[in-house]
BAVEXTI-505154 format. One record per residue: x, y, z of N, C-alpha, C in turn; residue in one letter. Coordinates in steps of 0.2 Angstrom, whole numbers, plus 2048, in hexadecimal, padded with zeros to 3 digits. Layout:
N
XYZXYZXYZa ...
END
This chain:
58
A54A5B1B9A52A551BDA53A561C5x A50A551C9A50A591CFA55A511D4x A57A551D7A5EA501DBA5CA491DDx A57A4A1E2A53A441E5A53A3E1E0x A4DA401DAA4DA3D1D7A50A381D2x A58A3C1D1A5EA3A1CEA61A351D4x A5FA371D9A62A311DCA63A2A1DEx A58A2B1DEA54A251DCA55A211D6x A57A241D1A59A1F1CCA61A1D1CAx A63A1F1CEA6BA1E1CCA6CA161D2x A6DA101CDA70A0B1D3A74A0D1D8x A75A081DDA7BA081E1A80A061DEx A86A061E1A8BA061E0A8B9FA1DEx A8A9F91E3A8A9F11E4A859EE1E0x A7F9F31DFA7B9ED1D8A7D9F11D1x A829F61D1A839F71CAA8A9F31C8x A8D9F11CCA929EB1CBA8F9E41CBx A899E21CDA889DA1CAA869D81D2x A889DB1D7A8A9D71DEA839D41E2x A7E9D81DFA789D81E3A729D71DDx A729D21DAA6F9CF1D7A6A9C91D7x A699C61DEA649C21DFA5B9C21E2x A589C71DDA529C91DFA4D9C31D9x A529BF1D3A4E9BB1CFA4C9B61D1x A509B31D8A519AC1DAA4B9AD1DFx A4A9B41E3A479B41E9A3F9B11E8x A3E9B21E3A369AF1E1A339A81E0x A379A51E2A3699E1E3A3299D1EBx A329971EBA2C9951F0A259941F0x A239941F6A1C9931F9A1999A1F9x A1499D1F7A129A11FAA0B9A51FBx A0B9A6202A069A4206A059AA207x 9FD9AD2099FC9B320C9FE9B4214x 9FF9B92189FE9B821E9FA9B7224x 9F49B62229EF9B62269ED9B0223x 9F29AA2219F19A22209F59A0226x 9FB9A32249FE9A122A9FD9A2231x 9F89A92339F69A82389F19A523Ax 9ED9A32369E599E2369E8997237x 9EF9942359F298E2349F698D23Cx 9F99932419F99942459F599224Cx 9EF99624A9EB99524E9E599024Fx 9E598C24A9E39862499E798124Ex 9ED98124B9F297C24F9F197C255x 9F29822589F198625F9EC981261x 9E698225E9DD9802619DF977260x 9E297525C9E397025C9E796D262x 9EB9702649EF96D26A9EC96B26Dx 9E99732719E49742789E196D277x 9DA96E2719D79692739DA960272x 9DF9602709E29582719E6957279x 9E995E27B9E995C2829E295C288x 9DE9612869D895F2899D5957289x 9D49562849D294E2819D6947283x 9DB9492829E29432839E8943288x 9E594428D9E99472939EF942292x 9F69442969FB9422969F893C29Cx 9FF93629B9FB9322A1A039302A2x 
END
């Protein structure tokens, strides 16, 4: 087996004692693509604009 790849599969030192065990919790949430969050962005944005244009401070 060629060294590289024995390296690849051998844990680290810290998840083969337990320590680094939180990757089953990290799937929780919302989950959103990224190009929602830029659309929800930039809506906001055009929403401002136009409510300061529209509703001037007084």
């Amino acid at each position: 087996m060629p060294r590289s790849r024995k390296k690849r599969e051998s844990p680290g030192p810290f998840t083969g004692a337990g320590l680094v065990r939180f990757y089953e919790e990290a799937d929780v949430g919302i989950k959103m693509k990224p190009y929602i969050i830029i659309g929800l962005a930039f809506a906001m944005t055009v929403i401002v604009i136009v409510a300061q244009k529209l509703l001037p401070p007084t």
